[in-house]
C-alpha positions in Angstrom: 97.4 65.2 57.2 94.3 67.4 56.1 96.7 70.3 54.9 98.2 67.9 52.5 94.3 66.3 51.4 93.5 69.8 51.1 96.7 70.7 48.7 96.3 67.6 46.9 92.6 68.4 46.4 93.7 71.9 45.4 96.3 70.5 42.6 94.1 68.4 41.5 91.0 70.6 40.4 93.4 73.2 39.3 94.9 70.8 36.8 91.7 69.4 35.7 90.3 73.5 35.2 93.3 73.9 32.3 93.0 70.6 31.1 89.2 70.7 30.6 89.8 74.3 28.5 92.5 72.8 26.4 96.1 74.4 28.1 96.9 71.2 28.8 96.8 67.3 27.5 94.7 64.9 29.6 97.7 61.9 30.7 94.9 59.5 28.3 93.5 59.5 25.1 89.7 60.9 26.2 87.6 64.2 25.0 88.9 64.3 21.4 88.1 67.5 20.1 87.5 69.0 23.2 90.2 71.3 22.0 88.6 72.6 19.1 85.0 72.8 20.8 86.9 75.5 23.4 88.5 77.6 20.2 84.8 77.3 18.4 83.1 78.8 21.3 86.0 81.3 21.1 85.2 81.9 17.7 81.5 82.3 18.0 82.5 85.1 21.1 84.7 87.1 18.3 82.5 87.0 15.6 79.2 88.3 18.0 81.2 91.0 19.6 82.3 91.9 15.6 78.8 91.5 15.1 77.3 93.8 17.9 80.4 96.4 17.4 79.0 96.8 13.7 75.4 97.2 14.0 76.7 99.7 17.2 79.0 101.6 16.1 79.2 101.9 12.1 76.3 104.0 11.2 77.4 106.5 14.2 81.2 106.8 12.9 79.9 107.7 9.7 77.5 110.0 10.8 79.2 111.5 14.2 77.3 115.4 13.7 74.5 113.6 12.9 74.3 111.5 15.5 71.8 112.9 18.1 72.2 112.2 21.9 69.2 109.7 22.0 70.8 107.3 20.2 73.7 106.6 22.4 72.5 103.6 24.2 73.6 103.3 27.6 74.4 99.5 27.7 77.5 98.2 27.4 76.8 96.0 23.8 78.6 96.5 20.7 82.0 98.2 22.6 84.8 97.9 20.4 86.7 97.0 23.5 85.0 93.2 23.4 86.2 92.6 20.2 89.6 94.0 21.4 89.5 91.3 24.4 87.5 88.4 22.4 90.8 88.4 19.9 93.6 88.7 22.2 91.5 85.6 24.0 91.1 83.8 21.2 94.7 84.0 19.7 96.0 83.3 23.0 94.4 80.3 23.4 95.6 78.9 20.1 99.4 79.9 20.2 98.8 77.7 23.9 96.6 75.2 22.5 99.2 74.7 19.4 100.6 71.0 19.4 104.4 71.8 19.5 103.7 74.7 22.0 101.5 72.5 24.4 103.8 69.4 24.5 106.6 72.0 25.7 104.2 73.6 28.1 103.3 69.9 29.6 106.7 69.1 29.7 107.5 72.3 31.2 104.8 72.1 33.9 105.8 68.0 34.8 109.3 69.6 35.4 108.0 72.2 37.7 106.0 70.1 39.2 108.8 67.1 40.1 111.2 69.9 41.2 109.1 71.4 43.8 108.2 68.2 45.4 112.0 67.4 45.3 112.3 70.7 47.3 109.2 70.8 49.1 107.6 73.0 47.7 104.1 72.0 46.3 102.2 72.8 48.9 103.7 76.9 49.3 103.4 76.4 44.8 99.8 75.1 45.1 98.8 77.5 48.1 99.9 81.0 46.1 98.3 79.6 42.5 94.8 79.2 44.3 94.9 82.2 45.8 95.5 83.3 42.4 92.8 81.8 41.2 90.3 82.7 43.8 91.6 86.7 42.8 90.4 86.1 38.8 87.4 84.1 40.1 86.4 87.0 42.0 87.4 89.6 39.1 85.7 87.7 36.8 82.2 87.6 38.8 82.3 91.0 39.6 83.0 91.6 35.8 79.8 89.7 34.8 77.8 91.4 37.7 78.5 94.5 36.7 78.0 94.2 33.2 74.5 92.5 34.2 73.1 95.0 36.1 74.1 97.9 33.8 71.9 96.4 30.8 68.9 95.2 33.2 69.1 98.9 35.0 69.7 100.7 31.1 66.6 102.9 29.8 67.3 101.8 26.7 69.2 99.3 24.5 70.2 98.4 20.9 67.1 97.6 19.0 67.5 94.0 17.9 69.8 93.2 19.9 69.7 89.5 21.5 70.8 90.4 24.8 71.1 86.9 26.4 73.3 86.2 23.5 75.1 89.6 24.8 75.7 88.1 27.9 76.6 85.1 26.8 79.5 86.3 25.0 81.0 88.5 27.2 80.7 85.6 29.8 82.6 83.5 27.1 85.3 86.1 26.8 85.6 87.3 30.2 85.8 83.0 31.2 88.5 82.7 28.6 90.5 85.2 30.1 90.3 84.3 33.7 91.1 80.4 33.0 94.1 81.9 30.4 95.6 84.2 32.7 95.3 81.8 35.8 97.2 79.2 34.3 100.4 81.6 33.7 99.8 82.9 36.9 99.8 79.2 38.0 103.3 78.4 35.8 104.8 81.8 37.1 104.2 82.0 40.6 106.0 78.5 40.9 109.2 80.6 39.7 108.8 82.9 42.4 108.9 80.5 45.2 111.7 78.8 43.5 113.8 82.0 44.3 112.4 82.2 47.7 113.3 78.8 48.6 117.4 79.7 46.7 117.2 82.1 49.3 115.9 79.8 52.3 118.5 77.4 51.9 121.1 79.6 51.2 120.5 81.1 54.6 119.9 77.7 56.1 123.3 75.6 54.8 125.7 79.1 53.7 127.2 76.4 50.9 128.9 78.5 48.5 129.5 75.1 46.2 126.0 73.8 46.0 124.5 77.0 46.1 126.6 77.9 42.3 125.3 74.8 41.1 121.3 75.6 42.4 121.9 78.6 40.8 122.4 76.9 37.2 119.4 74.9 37.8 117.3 77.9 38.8 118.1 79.6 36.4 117.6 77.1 33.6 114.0 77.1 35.1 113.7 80.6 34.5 114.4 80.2 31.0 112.4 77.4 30.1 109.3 78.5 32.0 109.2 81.9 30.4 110.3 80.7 27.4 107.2 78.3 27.1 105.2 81.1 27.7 106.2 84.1 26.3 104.1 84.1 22.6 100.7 84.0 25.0 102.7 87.2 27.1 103.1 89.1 23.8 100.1 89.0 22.8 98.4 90.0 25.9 100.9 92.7 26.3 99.7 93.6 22.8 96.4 93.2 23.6 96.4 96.0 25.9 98.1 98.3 23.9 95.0 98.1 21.3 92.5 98.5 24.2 94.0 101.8 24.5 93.0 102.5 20.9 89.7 100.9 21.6 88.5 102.8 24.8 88.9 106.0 23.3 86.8 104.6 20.1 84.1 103.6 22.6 84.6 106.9 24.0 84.0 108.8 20.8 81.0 106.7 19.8 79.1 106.7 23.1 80.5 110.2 24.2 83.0 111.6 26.9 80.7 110.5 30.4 81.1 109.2 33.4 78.5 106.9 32.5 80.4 106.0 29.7 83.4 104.8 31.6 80.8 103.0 33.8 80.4 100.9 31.2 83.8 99.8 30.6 84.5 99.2 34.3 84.3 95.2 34.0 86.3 95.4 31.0 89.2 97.6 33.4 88.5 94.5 36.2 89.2 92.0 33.9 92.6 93.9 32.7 93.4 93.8 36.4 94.4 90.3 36.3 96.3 90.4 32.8 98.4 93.4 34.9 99.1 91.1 37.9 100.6 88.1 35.6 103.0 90.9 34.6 104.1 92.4 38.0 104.2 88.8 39.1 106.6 88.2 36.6 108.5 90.9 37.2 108.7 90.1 40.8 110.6 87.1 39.8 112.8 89.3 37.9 113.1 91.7 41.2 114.1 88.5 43.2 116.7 87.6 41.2 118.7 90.6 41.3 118.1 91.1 45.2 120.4 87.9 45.7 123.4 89.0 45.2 122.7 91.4 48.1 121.6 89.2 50.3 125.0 86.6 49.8 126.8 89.6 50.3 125.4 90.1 53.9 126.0 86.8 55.1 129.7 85.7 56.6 130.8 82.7 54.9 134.5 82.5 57.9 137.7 83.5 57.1 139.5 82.4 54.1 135.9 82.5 52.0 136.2 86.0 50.8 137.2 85.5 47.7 134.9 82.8 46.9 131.6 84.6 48.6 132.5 87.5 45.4 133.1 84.8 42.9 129.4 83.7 43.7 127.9 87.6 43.9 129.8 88.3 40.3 128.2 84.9 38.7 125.6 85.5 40.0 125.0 89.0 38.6 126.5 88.1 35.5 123.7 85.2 35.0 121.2 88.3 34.4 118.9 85.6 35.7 115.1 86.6 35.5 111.8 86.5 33.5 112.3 86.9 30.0 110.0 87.5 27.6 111.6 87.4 23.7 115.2 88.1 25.4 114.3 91.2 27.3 114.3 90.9 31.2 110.9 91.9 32.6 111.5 94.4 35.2 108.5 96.1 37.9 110.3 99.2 36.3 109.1 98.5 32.9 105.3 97.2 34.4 105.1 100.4 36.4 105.8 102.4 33.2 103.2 100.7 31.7 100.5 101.6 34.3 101.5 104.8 34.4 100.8 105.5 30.5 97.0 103.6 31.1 96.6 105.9 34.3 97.4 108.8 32.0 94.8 107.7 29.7 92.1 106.7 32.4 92.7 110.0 33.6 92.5 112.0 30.6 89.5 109.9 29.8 87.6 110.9 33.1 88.6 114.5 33.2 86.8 114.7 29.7 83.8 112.9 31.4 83.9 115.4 33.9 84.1 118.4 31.9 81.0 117.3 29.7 78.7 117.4 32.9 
């Protein structure tokens, strides 16, 4: 019917949107070096932001007393927190677009893919991922919005600085990161309704046979999704561990303000969406260890006792989850993690406040 036109539709774009930016291999031989086109527009991003970041910042670092207050420009070029974002991009987008790493990745997706339309799945898979999508979409417009307005509102800016080239990069890296951190968003959230749909059947046919050997297939599609993705995971997570580094740079170089943190705001929006692919992978993780409970609860008739625990105690054994480099992602270990960037946004703001 038009729900399944609509999904098809949906699959369809989605799939040509990573393929067009190089995360995944067109089915025929077409748009060679369309590939390295993407990672040279990456690398013209990197090396503008470096660009801007030095004529910015350089002469104020080395002369911080002598700095006076009128030369702290109020637009948002030259933050060392682009050239932060423009290299995490830009190495992400290689370690995916690497040959070995992509073929597993396709292979990895085409598996996904034919095992939720075995299941019925596609259309609950395809349904979440463009809501995803519509989420960084709106992230990344906002982003670009905001960052507009506060250079075309700003009293003054950098002299010499090409400002459509400005925008231009920052639309560049911002783009990058929305199509990079939909498509794991789009190979996780498949993972999640995987689990859901252990659960659904479970609860719909209580077979304590088939439902050991769905678990060994689930959880071999754990592995291998995560595993296909995990360098790109690193180095985001890496990524924003420098960005902590770099906001406080910005911070000393354009001084402790409110208006200061105004000006990182679409760089914060942006990191929104890196944060959800984490808490979406640790929801799978979450999932995983909230079946064992729910088998527990159900009542399998007498004489099944025994077999119901066998199931819970594989099953808990299997440590089944999202993995990234052997360690199980956890919301515990994501909520840690925004609670050291709300202590630092924090910190950051109460040193705005206390210059006014």
């Amino acid at each position: 019917g038009g729900s399944e036109a609509t999904q098809s539709r949906l699959e369809h774009w989605l799939v040509l949107a990573f393929r067009a930016v190089g995360l995944l291999s067109w089915e025929v031989p077409c748009c060679i070096g369309y590939k390295m086109t993407v990672r040279l527009l990456a690398c013209i991003a990197l090396a503008s932001s470096l660009s801007e970041t030095a004529s910015k910042h350089i002469d104020g670092f080395q002369n911080p007393i002598c700095k006076a207050p009128t030369e702290v420009y109020s637009s948002d070029v030259g933050l060392v927190s682009d050239v932060v974002m423009a290299a995490g991009g830009l190495v992400t987008l290689v370690l995916l677009q690497r040959s070995g790493n992509q073929k597993c990745i396709d292979r990895v997706v085409r598996v996904l893919q034919g095992y939720a339309q075995q299941h019925d799945l596609t259309e609950t898979w395809v349904r979440a991922a463009a809501k995803d999508a519509a989420f960084m979409f709106s992230l990344f417009l906002a982003a670009n919005a905001i960052s507009l307005a506060g250079t075309m509102t700003s009293e003054s800016n950098p002299p010499g600085m090409c400002m459509p080239l400005h925008h231009m990069t920052f639309f560049t890296v911002s783009f990058m990161h929305m199509m990079l951190i939909t498509f794991l968003l789009y190979v996780i959230r498949v993972l999640t309704v995987t689990v859901d749909m252990f659960c659904y059947r479970l609860v719909i046919d209580p077979s304590m046979a088939e439902a050991t050997q769905d678990w060994n297939v689930l959880q071999a599609l754990l592995r291998r999704a995560a595993g296909s993705v995990e360098l790109a995971l690193i180095i985001l997570l890496a990524m924003m561990a420098w960005l902590v580094a770099a906001f406080s740079l910005d911070f000393v170089g354009l001084g402790w303000s409110l208006s200061t943190m105004r000006l990182q705001l679409p760089r914060i929006l942006m990191l929104c969406g890196v944060l959800r692919v984490f808490i979406t992978a640790a929801g799978v993780t979450d999932k995983c260890a909230r079946v064992p409970s729910l088998i527990n609860s159900f009542s399998f008739g007498n004489g099944n006792h025994r077999e119901q625990q066998h199931l819970v105690q594989f099953i808990v054994s299997s440590e089944a989850g999202f993995y990234i480099s052997n360690v199980r992602v956890s919301m515990g270990m994501v909520i840690k993690f925004m609670y050291l960037w709300s202590v630092v946004l924090f910190a950051i703001v109460g040193k705005g406040l206390s210059k006014m």
